[in-house]
Structure formats: structure tokens, C-alpha cells
C-alpha positions, -999 to 999 in steps of 0.1 A, spaced: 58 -343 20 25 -355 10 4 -331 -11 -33 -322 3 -57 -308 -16 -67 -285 2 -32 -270 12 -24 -229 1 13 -220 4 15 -182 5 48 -165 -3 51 -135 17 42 -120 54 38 -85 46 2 -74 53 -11 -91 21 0 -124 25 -11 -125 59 -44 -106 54 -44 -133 30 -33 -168 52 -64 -154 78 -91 -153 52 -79 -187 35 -77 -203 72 -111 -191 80 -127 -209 48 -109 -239 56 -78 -240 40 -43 -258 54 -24 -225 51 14 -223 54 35 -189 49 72 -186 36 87 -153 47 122 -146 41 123 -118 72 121 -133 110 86 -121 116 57 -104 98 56 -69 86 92 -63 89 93 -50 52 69 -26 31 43 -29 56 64 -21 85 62 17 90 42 30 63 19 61 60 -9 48 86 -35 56 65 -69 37 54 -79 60 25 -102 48 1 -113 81 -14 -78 89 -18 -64 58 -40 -52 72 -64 -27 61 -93 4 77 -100 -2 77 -132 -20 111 -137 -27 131 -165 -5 160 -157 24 139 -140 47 144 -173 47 183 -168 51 181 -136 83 155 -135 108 181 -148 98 205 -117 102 179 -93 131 167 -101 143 203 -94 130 208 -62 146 210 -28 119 184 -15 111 166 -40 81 142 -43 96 119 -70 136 110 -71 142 96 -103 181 74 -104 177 58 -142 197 28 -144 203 5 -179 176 -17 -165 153 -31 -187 120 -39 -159 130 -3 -149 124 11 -186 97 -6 -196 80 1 -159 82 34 -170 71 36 -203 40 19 -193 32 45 -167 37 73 -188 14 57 -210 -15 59 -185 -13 95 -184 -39 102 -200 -77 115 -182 -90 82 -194 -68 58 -180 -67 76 -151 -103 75 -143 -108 44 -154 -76 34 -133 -90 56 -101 -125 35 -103 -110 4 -97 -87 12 -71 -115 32 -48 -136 -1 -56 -111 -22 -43 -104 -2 -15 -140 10 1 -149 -28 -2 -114 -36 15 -121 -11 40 -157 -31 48 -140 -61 51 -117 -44 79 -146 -37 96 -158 -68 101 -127 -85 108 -124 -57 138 -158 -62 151 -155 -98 147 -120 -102 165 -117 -71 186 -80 -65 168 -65 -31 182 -39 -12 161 -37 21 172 -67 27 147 -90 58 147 -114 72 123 -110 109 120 -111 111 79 -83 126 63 -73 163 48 -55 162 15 -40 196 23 -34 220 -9 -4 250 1 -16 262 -40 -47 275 -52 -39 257 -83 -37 225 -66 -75 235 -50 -92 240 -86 -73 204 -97 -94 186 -76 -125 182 -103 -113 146 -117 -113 130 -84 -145 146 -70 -162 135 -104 -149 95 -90 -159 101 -53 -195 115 -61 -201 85 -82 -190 59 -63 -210 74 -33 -178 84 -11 -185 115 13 -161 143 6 -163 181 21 -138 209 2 -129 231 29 -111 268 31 -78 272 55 -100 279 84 -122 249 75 -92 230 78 -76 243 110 -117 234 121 -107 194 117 -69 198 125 -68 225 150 -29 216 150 -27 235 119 -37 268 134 2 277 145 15 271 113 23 301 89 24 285 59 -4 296 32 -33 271 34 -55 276 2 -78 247 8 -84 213 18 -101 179 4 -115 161 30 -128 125 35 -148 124 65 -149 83 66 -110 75 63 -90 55 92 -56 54 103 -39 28 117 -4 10 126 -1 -13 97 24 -37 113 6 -40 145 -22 -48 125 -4 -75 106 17 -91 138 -15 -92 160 -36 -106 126 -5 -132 123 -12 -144 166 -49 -148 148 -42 -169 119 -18 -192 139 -44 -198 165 -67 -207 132 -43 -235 119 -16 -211 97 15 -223 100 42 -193 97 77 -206 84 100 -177 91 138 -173 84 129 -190 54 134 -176 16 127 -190 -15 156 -205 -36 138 -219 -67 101 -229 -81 99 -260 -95 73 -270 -125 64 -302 -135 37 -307 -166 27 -270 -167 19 -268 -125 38 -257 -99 50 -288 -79 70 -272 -49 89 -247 -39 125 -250 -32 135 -228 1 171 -228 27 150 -247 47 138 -276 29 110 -279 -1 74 -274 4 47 -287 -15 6 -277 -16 -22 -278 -41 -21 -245 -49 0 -214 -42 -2 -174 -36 27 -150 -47 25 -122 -26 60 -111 -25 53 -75 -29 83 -60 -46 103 -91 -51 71 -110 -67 83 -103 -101 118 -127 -95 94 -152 -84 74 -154 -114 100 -150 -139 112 -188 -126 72 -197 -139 77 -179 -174 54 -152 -165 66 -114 -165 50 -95 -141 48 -55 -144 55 -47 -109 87 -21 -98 96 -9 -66 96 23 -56 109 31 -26 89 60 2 105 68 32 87 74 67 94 87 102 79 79 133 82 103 166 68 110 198 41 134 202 54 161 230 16 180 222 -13 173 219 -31 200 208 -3 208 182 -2 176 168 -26 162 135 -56 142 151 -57 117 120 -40 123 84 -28 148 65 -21 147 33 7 173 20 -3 177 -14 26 199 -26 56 170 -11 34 135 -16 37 133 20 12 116 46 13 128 83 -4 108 105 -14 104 141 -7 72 155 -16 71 189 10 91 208 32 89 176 37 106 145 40 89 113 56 110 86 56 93 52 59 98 18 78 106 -15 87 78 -48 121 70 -55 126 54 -85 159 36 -81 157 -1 -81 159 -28 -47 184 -5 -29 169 4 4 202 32 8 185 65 33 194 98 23 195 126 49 181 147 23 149 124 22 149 131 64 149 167 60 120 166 32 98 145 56 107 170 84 101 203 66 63 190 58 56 180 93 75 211 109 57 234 82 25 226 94 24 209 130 56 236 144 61 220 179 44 190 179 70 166 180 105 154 192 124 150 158 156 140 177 139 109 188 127 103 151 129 68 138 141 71 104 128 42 77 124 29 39 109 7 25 98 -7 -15 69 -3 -26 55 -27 -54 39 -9 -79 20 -16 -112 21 11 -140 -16 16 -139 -18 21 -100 -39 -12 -94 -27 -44 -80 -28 -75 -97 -51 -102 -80 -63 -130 -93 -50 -165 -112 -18 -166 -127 -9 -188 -168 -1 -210 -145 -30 -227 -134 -24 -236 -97 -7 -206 -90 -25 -171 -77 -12 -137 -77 -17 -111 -47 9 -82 -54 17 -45 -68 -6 -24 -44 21 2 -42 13 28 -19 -21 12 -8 -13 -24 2 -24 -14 42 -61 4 26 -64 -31 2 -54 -56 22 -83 -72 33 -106 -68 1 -76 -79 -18 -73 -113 5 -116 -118 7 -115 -116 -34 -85 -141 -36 -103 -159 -8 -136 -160 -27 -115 -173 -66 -101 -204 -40 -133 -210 -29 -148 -211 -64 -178 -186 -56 -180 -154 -78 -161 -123 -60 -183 -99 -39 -170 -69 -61 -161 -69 -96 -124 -84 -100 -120 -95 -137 -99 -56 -144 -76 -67 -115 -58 -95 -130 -30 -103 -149 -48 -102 -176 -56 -64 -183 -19 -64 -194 -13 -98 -216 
């Protein structure tokens, strides 16, 4: 196969790499995918949380996350599931999260990530105007929902980031938020307050990505499916090709964007990436009432979990399992998502024709993905959004986009790379 200069091979088809292909295509670029799975989005980005929440990205790794990990763990429905294993990515993962605990790592760690993600969610915006994609999207905002008062008076951190970065934001009592999810008014569970984003979207991530997919073919992306990656071959310090079931493939340059499985990728290119799944869970049902159903997301502080209206669906997602690349579902994981969306929406849906799903989600220690070049010169990286790979997506792809092109990034992108950790 000759090699073309201008040729991009992405690794991936989740809504990153695809995200990714479109933008590339659009500047020019020969683009051809590599996905494992027989379609796009059939992984992380298949039925995730819905929502496009700038305001809201958040890392994990929050100051008071070490006090709260021993209740957690000890909680009917709990938000974090921790299975430690004598694995040595899963330790030192950890450690490094802990060590971003602290009230300046996290806010420095929260800047980036609503950066990222309010420019991401501009670049979604043109991309709908400018191809009239439809994914079940609205734009309602979204209710971070606190059952605590405690949880209410935490909120001082995160308001400190959203006022500076310019992000509207309303703090609201119960009946302020029954007043933007009317659902809420059957539910008898104690409501002390609400954090709400009034400029949030929801949407079906992998209709998004199969309908962006139909775009980028029709732009010149060639999507090889059924097809993984056996091996990456150097030769004098580049990437030459990479070795798949279905042949080799060669380009100019190349994208990792692998999501969870990134991290065996690099590892053939001497490069350790700090990336670790950890796995959410989500269920999707029908809606059987309207006006007991959420109108756009929800966010369930006390059980991490995301409910979210998508079109006459729900979408019930949530929790972090740290466990390693098993994608196992535990019917206690079913009956967490269920007691948060039954809690607070009683009636709205038909649970017994739930669709029960997990998925991995790649995650960095410090919250942020990694975007940017690789040590190896030829080679880019576009992975480790965790929870927020549907809100980044397309910022993630136009910066990537804009280091191929050689023009400077729109938004600041030097604190995204690989680099903040070597």
C-alpha cells in the first residue's frame, strides 16, 4: 500500500474517533477508521448518560472523595464499586487519583475540563446547523439534584469555576426544582435543592455517532469495520503501519482513539498511557407519561446517577466500577439505577421493558483527556474522556483537527496532552 501524505488512520469508532475522521475529512485529509466492533458506537458511546453538560465536567478526583469512599463502599447503592485486583495500571491509576484530591488540583483540573467542553459544545452547534444532524437532542439545561442539605452548601467550589468561566447557573429550592421538572412533584423523597444549568443538552450519543459516521463516508472516510488491531509496527522512531486480522494499513500519520483499550496500543510504541476503565452502567425504557417523566437531565447527586429524557425514552445512567475490562452486569447495579429513577420520576416508565447495558469508560486520574501528539512523532492521541467523551467530542476532534493542520488551537490545549504527566 503506498503511503500518502496526507493519509490519517484513526483507531477507534466510538464518538471520538469518528467526531474525529469528520473534522479531519472536512480539512482535507484521506481518512480511514479501524474499529474492532461491526459498526460505530457499539462500545462506550453506545448508551451512555445522554447528556451535553459542560458546567457539569467535573473530575472524580475531588477533594472530599477519600472520606467519602469508605461510606460508599457501604452503601446499598453505591456510586463507586471498588474490586482491587494485583494489577499494576490498576494501582498506580489509583494512586494518582488520590493524589489529585486536593482543592487545587481539582480546580485547576475542573477549568480545563469545562474549557474543553463549552468550546466542544460550540463546535456541536455548528456542526448541527451546518448538517441538520438529528439525535433525539433537546436543550432543557440540567438539574444536579441534591436529596442532602449538605450536599446543597458543597456546591461553593464549582459555582466559584462556572462564574468565572461565564457559565449561567441558577441554585434552586425543591419547589424551584419541581418548577423545571414538574415530574418531580409526585415523588416523596426529600429534595433540599438543586444546581441548575440552564444551557445544557441532551442527546442519543450513538445516533449521533452512526448518523455523523453516514456524514464522514459521504466526505471520503473510509470505515474498515470487523477489523482489530494485532500489532504496531515502528521503524526508525515512526510508526510505519499497523498490523490488523484483515491486512496492514499504512498512512502518514495516525490517531489512537481507542478509548479504554488505548493504553495496550501504546504500550507496543513504548509509551505508558495513564488511562483505566471504569465501567457505568445505563438503562434505557419507554416513557408510559409524559407529564411524570424528566423533560431533560437529572443529575442524582446522592447515587452519581444521570436520568435523562431521550425522546420517548429514558436513559438511566451512572455509577464507577473499578474492576478492570470485564464488562460482567450485576442485578444489584439494575436495582441501584432503578431506585434513583423510581425515587424521583414514580410512574414514569416501563422498567420491565428496560434495556439493561455497560460499558468502560476511559479515564485519566486527573479527569481530563489526553489530546494532542504522542513521543512518537507521527502518532496523535485522542483518549481518556471518561464520563464526558459525548460533551467533548467535537472540541476534542476540532483541536486534534487544528495540531494536523498546523494552525494554533482555538482554545488553550498545551494542559491536555501527554505531557502534563511525563
Amino acid at each position: 500500500m503506498p503511503r500518502l501524505e496526507n493519509r490519517v488512520i484513526v483507531i477507534g469508532a466510538g464518538v471520538v474517533g469518528v467526531t474525529t475522521a469528520y473534522f479531519l475529512a472536512k480539512s482535507g485529509f484521506e481518512v480511514i477508521v479501524l474499529e474492532r466492533q461491526p459498526g460505530p458506537a457499539l462500545e462506550t458511546s453506545f448508551a451512555n448518560a445522554g447528556e451535553i453538560s459542560p458546567g457539569y465536567a467535573s473530575p472524580w478526583a475531588a477533594p472530599d472523595i477519600p472520606r467519602k469512599i469508605p461510606g460508599w463502599l457501604m452503601m446499598r447503592h453505591a456510586p463507586l464499586i471498588l474490586r482491587p485486583k494485583l494489577d499494576p495500571a490498576m494501582i498506580t491509576w489509583m494512586l494518582r487519583m488520590l493524589k489529585n484530591c486536593t482543592a487545587q488540583r481539582y480546580s485547576t483540573n475542573k477549568a480545563r475540563m469545562v474549557r474543553l467542553a463549552l468550546y466542544s459544545q460550540q463546535k456541536l452547534a455548528i456542526l448541527r446547523q451546518s448538517t441538520g444532524i438529528s439525535y433525539d437532542q433537546r436543550a432543557l439545561g440540567t438539574l444536579q439534584l441534591f436529596r442532602k442539605q449538605s450536599q446543597l452548601d458543597g456546591i461553593a467550589k464549582d459555582v466559584k469555576v462556572l462564574e468565572r468561566d461565564g457559565v449561567a447557573f441558577e441554585v434552586l429550592d425543591r419547589q424551584g426544582c419541581i418548577a423545571v421538572e414538574p415530574g418531580l412533584a409526585a415523588s416523596k423523597e426529600a429534595i433540599a435543592g438543586g444546581l441548575r444549568l440552564p444551557g445544557d443538552e441532551t442527546g442519543d450519543c450513538h445516533k449521533f455517532t452512526t448518523a455523523l459516521a453516514q456524514l464522514a463516508e459521504q466526505a471520503g472516510v473510509r470505515f474498515e469495520y470487523e477489523t482489530s488491531v494485532d500489532r504496531l509496527v515502528m521503524n526508525a522512531g515512526m510508526l510505519d503501519r499497523v498490523v490488523t486480522d484483515r491486512g496492514d494499513f499504512i498512512a502518514d500519520r495516525f490517531i489512537i482513539a481507542a478509548g479504554s483499550h488505548s493504553p495496550r496500543l501504546t504500550r507496543q510504541l513504548g509509551i505508558t498511557l495513564p488511562v483505566f476503565p471504569v465501567k457505568g452502567y445505563s438503562l434505557t425504557m419507554p416513557v408510559i407519561d409524559d407529564a411524570l417523566a424528566p423533560q431533560s437531565t437529572l443529575l442524582d447527586e446522592s447515587y452519581k446517577v444521570a436520568i435523562t429524557r431521550l425522546g420517548d425514552r429514558i436513559r438511566v445512567g451512572g455509577m464507577a466500577e473499578i474492576s478492570g475490562y470485564g464488562l460482567a452486569i450485576g442485578e444489584s447495579r439494575k436495582q441501584t439505577l432503578l431506585h434513583s429513577v423510581r425515587s424521583l420520576f414514580p410512574g414514569a416508565d416501563r422498567s420491565d421493558e428496560a434495556e439493561f447495558w455497560s460499558g468502560l469508560r476511559p479515564m485519566t486520574p486527573d479527569g481530563t483527556p489526553i489530546i494532542g501528539k504522542s513521543p512518537v512523532p507521527n502518532v496523535y492521541l485522542n483518549t481518556g474522556h471518561g464520563t464526558l467523551g459525548w460533551t467533548m467530542a467535537c472540541g476534542s476532534a476540532a483541536v486534534l483537527n487544528d495540531l494536523l493542520v498546523g494552525r494554533p488551537p482555538e482554545i488553550e490545549s498545551a494542559d491536555l496532552g501527554l505531557s502534563r504527566y511525563q
